[in-house]
C-alpha positions as CSV (number, residue, x, y, z in Angstrom):
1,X,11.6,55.7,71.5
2,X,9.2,57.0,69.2
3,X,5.7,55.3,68.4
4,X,6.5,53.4,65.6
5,X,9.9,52.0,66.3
6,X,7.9,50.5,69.2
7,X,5.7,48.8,67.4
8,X,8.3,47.5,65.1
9,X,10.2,46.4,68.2
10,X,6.6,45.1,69.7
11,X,5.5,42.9,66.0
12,X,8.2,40.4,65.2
13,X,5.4,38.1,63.5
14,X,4.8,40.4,61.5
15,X,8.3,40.7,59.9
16,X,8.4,36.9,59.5
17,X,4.6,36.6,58.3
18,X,6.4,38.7,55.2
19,X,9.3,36.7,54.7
20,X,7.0,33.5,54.7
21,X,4.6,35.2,52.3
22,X,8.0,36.1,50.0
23,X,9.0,32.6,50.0
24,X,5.8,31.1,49.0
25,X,5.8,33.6,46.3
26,X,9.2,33.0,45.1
27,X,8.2,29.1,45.3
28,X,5.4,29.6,43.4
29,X,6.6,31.3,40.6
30,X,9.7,28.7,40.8
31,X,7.0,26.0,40.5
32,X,5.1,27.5,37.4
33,X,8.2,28.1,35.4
34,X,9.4,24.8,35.9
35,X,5.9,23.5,35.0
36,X,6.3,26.0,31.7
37,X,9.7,24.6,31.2
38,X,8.5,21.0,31.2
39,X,5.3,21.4,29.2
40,X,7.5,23.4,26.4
41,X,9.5,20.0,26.3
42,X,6.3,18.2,26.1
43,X,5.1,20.4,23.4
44,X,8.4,20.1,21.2
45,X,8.3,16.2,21.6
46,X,4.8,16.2,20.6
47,X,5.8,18.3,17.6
48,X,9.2,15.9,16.7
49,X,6.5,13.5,16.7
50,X,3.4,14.6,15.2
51,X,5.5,16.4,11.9
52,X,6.6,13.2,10.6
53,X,3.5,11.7,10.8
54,X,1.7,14.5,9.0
55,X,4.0,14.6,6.5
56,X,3.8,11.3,5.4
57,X,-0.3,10.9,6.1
58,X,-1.8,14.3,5.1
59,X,1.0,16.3,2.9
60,X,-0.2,15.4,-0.8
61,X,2.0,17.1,-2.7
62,X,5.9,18.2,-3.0
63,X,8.3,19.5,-5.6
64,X,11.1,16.7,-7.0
65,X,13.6,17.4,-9.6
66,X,11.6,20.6,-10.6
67,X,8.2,18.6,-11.2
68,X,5.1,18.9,-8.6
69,X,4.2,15.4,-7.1
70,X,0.7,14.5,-5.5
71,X,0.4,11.6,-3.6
72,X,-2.8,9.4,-3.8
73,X,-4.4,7.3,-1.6
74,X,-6.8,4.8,-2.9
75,X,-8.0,1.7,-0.3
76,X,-4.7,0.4,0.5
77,X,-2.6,1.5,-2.4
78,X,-0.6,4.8,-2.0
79,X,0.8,6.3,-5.9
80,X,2.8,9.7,-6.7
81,X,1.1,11.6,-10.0
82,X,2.9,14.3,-11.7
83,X,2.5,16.0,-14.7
84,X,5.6,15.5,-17.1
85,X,6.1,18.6,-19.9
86,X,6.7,17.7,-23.2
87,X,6.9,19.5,-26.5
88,X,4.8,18.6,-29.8
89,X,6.8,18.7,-33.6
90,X,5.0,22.1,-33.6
91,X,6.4,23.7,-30.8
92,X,3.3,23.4,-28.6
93,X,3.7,23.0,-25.0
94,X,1.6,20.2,-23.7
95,X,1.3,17.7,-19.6
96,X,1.3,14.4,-19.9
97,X,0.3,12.9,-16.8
98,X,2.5,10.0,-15.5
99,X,1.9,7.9,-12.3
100,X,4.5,6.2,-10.3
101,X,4.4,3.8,-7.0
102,X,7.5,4.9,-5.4
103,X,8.2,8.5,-3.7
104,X,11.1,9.3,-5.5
105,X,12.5,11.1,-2.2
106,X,12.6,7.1,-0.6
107,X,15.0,5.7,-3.5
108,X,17.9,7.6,-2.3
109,X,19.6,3.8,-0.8
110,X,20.0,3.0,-4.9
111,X,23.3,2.6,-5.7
112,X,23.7,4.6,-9.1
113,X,26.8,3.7,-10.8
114,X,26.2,5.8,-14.2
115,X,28.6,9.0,-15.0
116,X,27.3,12.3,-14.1
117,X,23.8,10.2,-13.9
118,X,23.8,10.7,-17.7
119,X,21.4,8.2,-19.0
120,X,21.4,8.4,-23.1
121,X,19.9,6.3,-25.6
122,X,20.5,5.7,-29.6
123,X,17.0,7.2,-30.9
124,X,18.1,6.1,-34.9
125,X,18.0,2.3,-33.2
126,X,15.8,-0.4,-31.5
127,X,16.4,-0.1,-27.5
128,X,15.9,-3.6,-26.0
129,X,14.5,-4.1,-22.7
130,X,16.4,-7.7,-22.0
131,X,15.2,-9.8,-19.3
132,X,17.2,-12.8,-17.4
133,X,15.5,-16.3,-17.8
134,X,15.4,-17.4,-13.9
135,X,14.4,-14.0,-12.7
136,X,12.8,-14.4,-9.1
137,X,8.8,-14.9,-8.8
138,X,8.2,-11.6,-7.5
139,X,4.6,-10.1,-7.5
140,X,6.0,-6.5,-9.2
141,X,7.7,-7.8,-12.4
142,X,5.4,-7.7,-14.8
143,X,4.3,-4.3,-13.6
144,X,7.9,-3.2,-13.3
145,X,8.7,-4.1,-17.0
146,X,5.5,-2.9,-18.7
147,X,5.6,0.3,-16.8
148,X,9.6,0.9,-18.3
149,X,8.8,-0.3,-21.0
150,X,5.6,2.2,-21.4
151,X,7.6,5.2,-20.6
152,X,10.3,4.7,-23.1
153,X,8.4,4.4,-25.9
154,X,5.5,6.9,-24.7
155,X,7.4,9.6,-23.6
156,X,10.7,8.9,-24.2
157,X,9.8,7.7,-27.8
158,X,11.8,5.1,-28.6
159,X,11.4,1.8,-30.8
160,X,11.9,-0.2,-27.4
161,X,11.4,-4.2,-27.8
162,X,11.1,-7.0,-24.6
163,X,14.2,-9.5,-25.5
164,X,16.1,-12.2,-23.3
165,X,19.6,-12.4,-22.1
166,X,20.0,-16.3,-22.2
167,X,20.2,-17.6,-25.7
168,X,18.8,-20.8,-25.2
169,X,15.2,-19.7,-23.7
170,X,15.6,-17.0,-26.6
171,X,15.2,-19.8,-28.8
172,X,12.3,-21.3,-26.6
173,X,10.3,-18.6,-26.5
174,X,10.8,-16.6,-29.4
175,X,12.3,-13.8,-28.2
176,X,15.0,-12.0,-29.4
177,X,18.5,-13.1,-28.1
178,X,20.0,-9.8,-26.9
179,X,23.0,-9.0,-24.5
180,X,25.3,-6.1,-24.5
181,X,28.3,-8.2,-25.7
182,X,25.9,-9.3,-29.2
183,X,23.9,-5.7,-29.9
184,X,26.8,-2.9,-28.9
185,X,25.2,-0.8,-31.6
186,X,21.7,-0.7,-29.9
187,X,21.0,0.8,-26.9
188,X,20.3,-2.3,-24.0
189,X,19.2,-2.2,-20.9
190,X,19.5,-5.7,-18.7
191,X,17.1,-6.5,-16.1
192,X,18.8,-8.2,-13.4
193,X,18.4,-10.0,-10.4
194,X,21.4,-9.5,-7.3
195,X,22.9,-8.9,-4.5
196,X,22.1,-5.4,-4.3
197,X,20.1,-2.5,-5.6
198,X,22.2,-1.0,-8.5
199,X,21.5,1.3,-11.6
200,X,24.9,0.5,-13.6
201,X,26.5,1.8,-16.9
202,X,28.3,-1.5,-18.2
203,X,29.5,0.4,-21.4
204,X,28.8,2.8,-24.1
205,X,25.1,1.7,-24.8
206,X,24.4,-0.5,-21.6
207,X,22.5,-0.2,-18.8
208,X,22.2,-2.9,-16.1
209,X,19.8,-2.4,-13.5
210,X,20.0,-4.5,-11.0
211,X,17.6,-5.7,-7.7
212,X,18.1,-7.2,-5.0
213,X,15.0,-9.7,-3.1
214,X,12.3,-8.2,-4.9
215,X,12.8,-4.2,-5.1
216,X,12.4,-4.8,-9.0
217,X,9.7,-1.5,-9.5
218,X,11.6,0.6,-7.2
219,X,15.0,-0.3,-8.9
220,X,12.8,0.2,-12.2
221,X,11.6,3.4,-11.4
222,X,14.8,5.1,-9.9
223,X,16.0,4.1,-13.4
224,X,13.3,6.5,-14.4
225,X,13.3,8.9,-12.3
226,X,16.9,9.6,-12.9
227,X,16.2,10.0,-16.8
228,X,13.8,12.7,-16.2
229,X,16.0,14.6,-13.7
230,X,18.7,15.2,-16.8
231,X,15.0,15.9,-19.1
232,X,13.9,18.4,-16.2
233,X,17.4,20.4,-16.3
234,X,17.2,20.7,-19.9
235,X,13.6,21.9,-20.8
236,X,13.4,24.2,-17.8
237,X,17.3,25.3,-17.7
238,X,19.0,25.1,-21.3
239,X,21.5,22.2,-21.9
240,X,24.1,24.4,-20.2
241,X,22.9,23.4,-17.0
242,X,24.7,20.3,-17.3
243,X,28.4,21.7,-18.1
């Protein structure tokens, strides 16, 4: 027997010394990928989290039927400016700024009942704005209406006139008695109160828009936003992007 199988045969502590050292090794490195493991979980949780968040806190601006939105934080009031493009009788292009109070991305739950979302008016005639007479107290309704009624005749440009839809406060007020039924001519659109939130194409020239508790401005505004998604597909796109 040579020297060193002796010593071999001599040391067994030595051979289980290195398997020990092995294991703690292999235990080790067991250890810190499971630690990496868990912390990447951490780390994408965190991130599922934080994204949101950022998004809805610190993202001011995104793109929404082809116009560029910024949202605006002022105190406790949070509004969504964009820049609307419009063309003068000389051909000019020119922006006209336009504020809203509702992300358009957050009206999606609106039912919209309106072919092709084809929203048309008779231009040659007076488009009424007709209001119900026991319309709910709510704190947005005179914003609501003055806001619709603002865009139609500023941008749109229409001849657009406040009337009511129940004849006999029509004759207490003054206002003009207009329904769909007595105007079919004219292009109406009937302010509503109901069971749901509903943008609805009654007939040829009527539009009800209805709201349900008081979701009057975002009911109001989908109303808009849905006219200048059709606008949006024909000034950038050609009116063959509808066919």
């Amino acid at each position: 027997m040579n020297k060193k199988e002796s010593d071999n045969n001599l040391n067994p502590k030595k051979d289980e010394q290195s398997e020990e050292i092995l294991k703690s090794k292999n235990s080790k490195s067991q250890n810190n990928q499971v630690t990496i493991a868990v912390v990447l979980m951490i780390l994408v949780f965190l991130i599922m989290a934080i994204v949101p968040f950022v998004k809805s806190n610190y993202v001011v601006k995104f793109e929404y039927a082809d116009l560029e939105f910024e949202k605006i934080k002022t105190e406790n009031i949070v509004t969504y400016k964009t820049i609307l493009p419009a063309v003068d009788s000389e051909g000019r292009l020119f922006g006209v700024e336009w504020v809203f109070r509702n992300d358009p991305r957050d009206l999606d739950d609106i039912i919209i009942e309106i072919p092709n979302k084809t929203i048309t008016f008779q231009k040659d005639k007076t488009t009424y704005l007709s209001l119900e007479k026991d319309a709910p107290a709510c704190e947005d309704n005179i914003l609501s209406v003055f806001t619709l009624l603002n865009f139609l005749d500023d941008f749109g440009g229409l001849d657009i006139q406040g009337a009511v839809s129940d004849k006999d406060y029509a004759n207490e007020t003054n206002h003009p008695y207009i329904t769909c039924e007595n105007s079919p001519r004219n292009t109406v659109i009937l302010l509503k109160s109901g069971n749901q939130n509903l943008l609805n194409k009654t007939s040829e020239n009527c539009y009800e828009l209805q709201y349900k508790d008081c979701d009057i401005n975002r009911v109001t505004e989908k109303f808009i936003y849905t006219i200048l998604e059709r606008y949006m597909k024909i000034f950038k796109y050609g009116p063959e992007s509808l066919v």
